[in-house]
C-alpha positions, -999 to +999 in steps of 0.1 A: -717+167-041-704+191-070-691+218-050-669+188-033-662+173-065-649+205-077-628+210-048-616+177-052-607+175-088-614+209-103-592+236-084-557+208-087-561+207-121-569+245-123-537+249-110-516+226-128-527+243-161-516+276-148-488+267-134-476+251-167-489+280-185-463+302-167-439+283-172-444+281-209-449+319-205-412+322-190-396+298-222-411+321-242-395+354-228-365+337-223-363+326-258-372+358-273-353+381-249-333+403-270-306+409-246-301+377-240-294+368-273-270+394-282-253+386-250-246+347-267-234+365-298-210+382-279-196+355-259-197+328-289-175+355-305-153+364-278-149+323-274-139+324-312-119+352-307-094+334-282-094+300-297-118+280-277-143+269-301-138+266-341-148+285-367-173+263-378-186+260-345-188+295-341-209+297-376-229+274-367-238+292-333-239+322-348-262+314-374-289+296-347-285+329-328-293+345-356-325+331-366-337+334-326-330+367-328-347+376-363-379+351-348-377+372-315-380+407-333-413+391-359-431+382-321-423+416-307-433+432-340-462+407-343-475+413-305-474+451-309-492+450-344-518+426-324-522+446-298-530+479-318-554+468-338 
């Protein structure tokens, strides 16, 4: 009756948790990809650079890109200092 009941209940959930865990995994990356990052820098700037947002808008872009980017270098630095020790 427990091997069913595991079947039943246990693998489902087992797989829901991983499958959110992967995407939460994926957020992550994308949130603290580098490339990525720069990449909005640069086209916030070129829109600022041929009039299609303001200035302020582009500060205020800039400085939210910013701080991503500075949080996305602490993890990297973090997770290599983590996985050294």
């Amino acid at each position: 009756m427990f091997i069913l009941d595991d079947l039943l209940i246990g693998l489902p959930a087992k797989g829901l948790v991983n499958l959110f865990e992967k995407i939460y995994q994926m957020a992550q990356a994308e949130l603290t990809d580098e490339a990525k990052i720069k990449e909005e820098l640069l086209r916030s700037q070129t829109l600022y650079e041929i009039d299609q947002i303001t200035e302020e808008e582009y500060q205020k872009i800039e400085a939210v890109l910013l701080e991503r980017l500075t949080m996305a270098r602490e993890a990297k630095s973090d997770y290599v200092t983590s996985e050294s020790s």
